[in-house]
Structures are given as C-alpha cells and as structure tokens.
C-alpha positions, 0 to 999 in steps of 0.5 A: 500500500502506498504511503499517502493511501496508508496515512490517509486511513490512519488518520480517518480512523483517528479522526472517526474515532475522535469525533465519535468520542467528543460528541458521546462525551456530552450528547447525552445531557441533551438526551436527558428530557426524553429519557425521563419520558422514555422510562416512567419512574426514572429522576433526573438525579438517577440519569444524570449518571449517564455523564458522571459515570461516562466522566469518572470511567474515561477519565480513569482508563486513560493512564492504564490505556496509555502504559498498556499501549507502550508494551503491547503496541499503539495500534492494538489497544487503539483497535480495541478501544474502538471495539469496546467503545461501539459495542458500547453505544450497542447496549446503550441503544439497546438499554432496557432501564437507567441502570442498564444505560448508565452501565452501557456508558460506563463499557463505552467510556472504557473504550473512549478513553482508550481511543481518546488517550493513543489518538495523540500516540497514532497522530504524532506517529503519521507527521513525524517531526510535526507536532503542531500538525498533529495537534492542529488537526486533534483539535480542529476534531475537537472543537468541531465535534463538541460545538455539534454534538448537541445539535447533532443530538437533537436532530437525531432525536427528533429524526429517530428518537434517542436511541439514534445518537448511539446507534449512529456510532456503529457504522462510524465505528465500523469505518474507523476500525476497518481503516484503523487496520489497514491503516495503523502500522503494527509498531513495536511491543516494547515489553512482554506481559502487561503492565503491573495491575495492581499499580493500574488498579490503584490508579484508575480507581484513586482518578475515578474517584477524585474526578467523582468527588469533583464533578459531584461535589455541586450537587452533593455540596462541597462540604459534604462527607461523600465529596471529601471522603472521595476527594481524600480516598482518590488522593491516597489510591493516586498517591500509592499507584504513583509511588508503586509505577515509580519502582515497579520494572513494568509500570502502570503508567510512566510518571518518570516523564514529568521529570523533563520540565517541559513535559511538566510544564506542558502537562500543567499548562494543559490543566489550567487552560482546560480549566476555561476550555471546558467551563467557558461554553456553559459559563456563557450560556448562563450568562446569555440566558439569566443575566441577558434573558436570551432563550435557548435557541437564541443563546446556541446561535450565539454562542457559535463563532466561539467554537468556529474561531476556536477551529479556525486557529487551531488549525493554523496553530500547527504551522505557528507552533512548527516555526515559533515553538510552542513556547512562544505560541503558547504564551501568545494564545493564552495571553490573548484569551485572558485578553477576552474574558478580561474584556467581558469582566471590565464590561461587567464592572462598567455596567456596559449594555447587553451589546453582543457586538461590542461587549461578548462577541469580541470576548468570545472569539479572543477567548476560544481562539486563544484557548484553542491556540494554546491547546495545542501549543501546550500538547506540543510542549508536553511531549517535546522531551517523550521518546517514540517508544513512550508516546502511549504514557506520555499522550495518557498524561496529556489527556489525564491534565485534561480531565482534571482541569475539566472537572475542576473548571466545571465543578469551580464554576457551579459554585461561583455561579450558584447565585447567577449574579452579576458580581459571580459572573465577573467572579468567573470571567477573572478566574478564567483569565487568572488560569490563562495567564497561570497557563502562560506563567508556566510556558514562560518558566520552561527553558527549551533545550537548544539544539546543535545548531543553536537553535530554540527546540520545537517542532520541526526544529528552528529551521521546520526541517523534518523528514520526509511525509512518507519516510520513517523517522525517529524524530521525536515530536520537537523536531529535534534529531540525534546527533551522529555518531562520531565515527572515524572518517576513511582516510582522502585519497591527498591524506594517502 
C-alpha cells in the first residue's frame, strides 16, 4: 500500500474515532428530557449518571490505556478501544432501564478513553517531526465535534428518537476500525506481559474517584462527607499507584516523564487552560440566558463563532507552533484569551449594555481562539522531551491534565455561579483569565533545550526541517534529531 493511501486511513480512523468520542462525551445531557419520558419512574438525579459515570470511567482508563499501549503496541489497544467503545453505544441503544444505560456508558467510556488517550500516540506517529500538525488537526476534531454534538443530538432525536445518537456510532465505528487496520502500522511491543495491575488498579480507581468527588461535589455540596471522603480516598489510591509505577520494572503508567520540565510544564499548562476550555461554553450560556434573558435557541446561535474561531486557529496553530515553538505560541494564545474574558469582566464592572457586538462577541472569539491556540501549543510542549517508544504514557498524561482541569473548571464554576449574579459572573470571567495567564506563567518558566545548531527546540526544529511525509523517522515530536555518531572518517585519497 502506498504511503499517502496508508496515512490517509490512519488518520480517518483517528479522526472517526475522535469525533465519535467528543460528541458521546456530552450528547447525552441533551438526551436527558426524553429519557425521563422514555422510562416512567426514572429522576433526573438517577440519569444524570449517564455523564458522571461516562466522566469518572474515561477519565480513569486513560493512564492504564496509555502504559498498556507502550508494551503491547499503539495500534492494538487503539483497535480495541474502538471495539469496546461501539459495542458500547450497542447496549446503550439497546438499554432496557437507567441502570442498564448508565452501565452501557460506563463499557463505552472504557473504550473512549482508550481511543481518546493513543489518538495523540497514532497522530504524532503519521507527521513525524510535526507536532503542531498533529495537534492542529486533534483539535480542529475537537472543537468541531463538541460545538455539534448537541445539535447533532437533537436532530437525531427528533429524526429517530434517542436511541439514534448511539446507534449512529456503529457504522462510524465500523469505518474507523476497518481503516484503523489497514491503516495503523503494527509498531513495536516494547515489553512482554502487561503492565503491573495492581499499580493500574490503584490508579484508575484513586482518578475515578477524585474526578467523582469533583464533578459531584455541586450537587452533593462541597462540604459534604461523600465529596471529601472521595476527594481524600482518590488522593491516597493516586498517591500509592504513583509511588508503586515509580519502582515497579513494568509500570502502570510512566510518571518518570514529568521529570523533563517541559513535559511538566506542558502537562500543567494543559490543566489550567482546560480549566476555561471546558467551563467557558456553559459559563456563557448562563450568562446569555439569566443575566441577558436570551432563550435557548437564541443563546446556541450565539454562542457559535466561539467554537468556529476556536477551529479556525487551531488549525493554523500547527504551522505557528512548527516555526515559533510552542513556547512562544503558547504564551501568545493564552495571553490573548485572558485578553477576552478580561474584556467581558471590565464590561461587567462598567455596567456596559447587553451589546453582543461590542461587549461578548469580541470576548468570545479572543477567548476560544486563544484557548484553542494554546491547546495545542501546550500538547506540543508536553511531549517535546517523550521518546517514540513512550508516546502511549506520555499522550495518557496529556489527556489525564485534561480531565482534571475539566472537572475542576466545571465543578469551580457551579459554585461561583450558584447565585447567577452579576458580581459571580465577573467572579468567573477573572478566574478564567487568572488560569490563562497561570497557563502562560508556566510556558514562560520552561527553558527549551537548544539544539546543535543553536537553535530554540520545537517542532520541526528552528529551521521546520523534518523528514520526509512518507519516510520513517525517529524524530521525536520537537523536531529535534540525534546527533551522529562520531565515527572515524576513511582516510582522502591527498591524506594517502
């Protein structure tokens, strides 16, 4: 098969894979009104674990997903993910009660944080030298995939009813799997046997309960017994399986990696910028809908040059980060987003007019395209110092960050937004700035390796120089390439 053929299947069965992920990760709080008709008895707190368990389960598969993928083989558990995650939107759609769907979408969420975690592994693997493109290109996913996941929901809903938004992922998942095997190279097993179960136990169990006391810590009250004993027993499992992969010889997950500081760097940029990322969509719409008494379809429409500005940049973000480096792209977004929720806090203190042009239109496209620049600066950044052989760990850390800023924006937001004033939102609008800024702090903080030429790392190197789009390489995501041996030269034929 030739190389473009090869690569082009790869990347539709990432991109199938991602879409089907983002849009099952929120489509069904939109299915929630015609659940509770579906099935008679059924409370909205009870359904509401349709997404806390999606949320606690994806987020608590990623490490494990991603240490099992540096031993057995990217390609292998991608492949399986994809599996797990379509059969199970089969059960959700074929759920005969709440508890049977929450448990569908707890087997799907095993499967979507699989397919999520390696989706960074497979991309990097098809642009060799090219981070940023790969990233890009994540991203551009991403964003387009979570601004229509709920219209998507709903046309499917009022098309077929609400099993259709799980049925439409078995061809998609058939498709993904079919070019994901023909697509996908092999790769190399870096190790046989899998990896320590115990440390992967204590760390799914320890994630899924921090992230369970985070994401339930507003409706069960942040002062709560259940929120603290999750919160105190999520950090003592997390805290064990940390210390058993540091010594174990076949760890669960490679936390060796946070030792190189801009993996660090990126990995905590990646938390604070996620901490606006995912709260600012619901953060507006509250806004738009209690304080400028917008209705709902009003506030979608506005609300959609945000998500197009956030695809637009990030795909220009690849190349930005090829030639700068993600450090200095990093800095710049995230200094341009604070710009815009700053904006939106300054209007709120001089007591502007609901003026969507002038006062939230400008604050949402620096703000979502700021972010969305960020976000891929920040991954590039994270795994500039990740050798090949550990993309797995090193892309499970990145989408770990994620989550947990994730949780903690949404959680933070549903406490500040408890009574919807005017002061709690300004109070919201400079938390995300803060973050943001906190985002760049730490980009700014992280001193690059430089190469032998001189020049800043990056992706693609200074001089955007990396292999062919069809050559193997073993150029790790920076662009940075080894340095030759120093073998002896054969004598000139004047030395003789």
């Amino acid at each position: 098969m030739r190389p473009a053929r090869r690569r082009a299947l790869a990347l539709t069965s990432v991109v199938c894979a991602n879409v089907m992920a983002v849009v099952d990760y929120n489509v069904v709080s939109v299915a929630i009104p015609k659940l509770l008709r579906a099935y008679p008895g059924s409370t909205l707190a009870g359904l509401s674990w349709t997404i806390t368990a999606y949320t606690v389960v994806f987020a608590a598969v990623l490490l494990p997903a991603g240490g099992t993928a540096d031993r057995l083989g990217p390609k292998r558990i991608f492949l399986t993910g994809l599996a797990v995650f379509t059969a199970g939107s089969a059960a959700c759609a074929l759920a005969p009660g709440p508890l049977g769907l929450v448990l569908a979408r707890m087997l799907q969420a095993v499967g979507g944080g699989a397919v999520v975690a390696l989706s960074i592994s497979v991309g990097l693997s098809e642009f060799p030298g090219r981070a940023g493109h790969a990233f890009g290109l994540l991203g551009v996913v991403g964003g387009v995939a979570g601004a229509s996941g709920p219209a998507l929901g709903s046309a499917l809903m009022a098309v077929g009813g609400w099993r259709w938004i799980f049925l439409v992922n078995l061809p998609i998942g058939a498709l993904a799997l079919a070019c994901g095997a023909l697509g996908i190279p092999p790769g190399e097993r870096k190790g046989r046997g899998l990896p320590d179960l115990a440390g992967t136990a204590l760390l799914a169990g320890g994630v899924a309960l921090l992230v369970l006391g985070l994401t339930q810590g507003p409706a069960w009250g942040w002062t709560d017994p259940r929120t603290a004993a999750s919160a105190l027993a999520g950090c003592a499992l997390t805290a064990l399986g940390v210390r058993r992969s540091l010594r174990h010889p076949r760890p669960a997950a490679d936390f060796t990696l946070l030792r190189a500081g801009p993996t660090a760097a990126g990995n905590g940029a990646m938390a604070l910028m996620s901490v606006t990322q995912f709260a600012v969509a619901l953060c507006v719409m509250l806004f738009l809908t209690e304080r400028w008494e917008y209705s709902a379809l009003a506030a979608g429409f506005a609300l959609t040059p945000g998500p197009l500005a956030s695809a637009v940049a990030a795909w220009r973000a690849g190349p930005l980060v090829r030639r700068a480096g993600p450090r200095a792209v990093a800095v710049s977004g995230a200094l341009v987003a604070a710009a815009g929720w700053c904006w939106l806090a300054a209007a709120g203190a001089r007591g502007d007019g609901r003026s969507y042009p002038l006062v939230l239109l400008p604050a949402l496209v620096a703000g979502k395209a700021g972010t969305s620049v960020t976000g891929v600066a920040v991954q590039a950044l994270a795994m500039s110092e990740v050798p090949p052989a550990r993309f797995g760990s090193g892309s499970a850390l990145i989408m770990l960050a994620r989550s947990a800023g994730a949780a903690v924006g949404i959680g933070g937001l549903a406490a500040v937004l408890h009574t919807p004033s005017a002061g709690a939102f300004d109070a919201a609008w400079a938390a995300m700035s803060a973050a943001m800024l906190a985002a760049a702090v730490l980009a700014v903080a992280t001193r690059p390796r430089r190469s032998r030429r001189g020049g800043r790392g990056g992706p693609g190197g200074e001089n955007g120089r990396g292999e062919g789009e069809d050559g193997p390489s073993e150029t790790p995501p920076d662009g940075r390439r080894p340095r030759p041996s120093k073998e002896p030269r054969a004598p000139s034929r004047r030395s003789r």
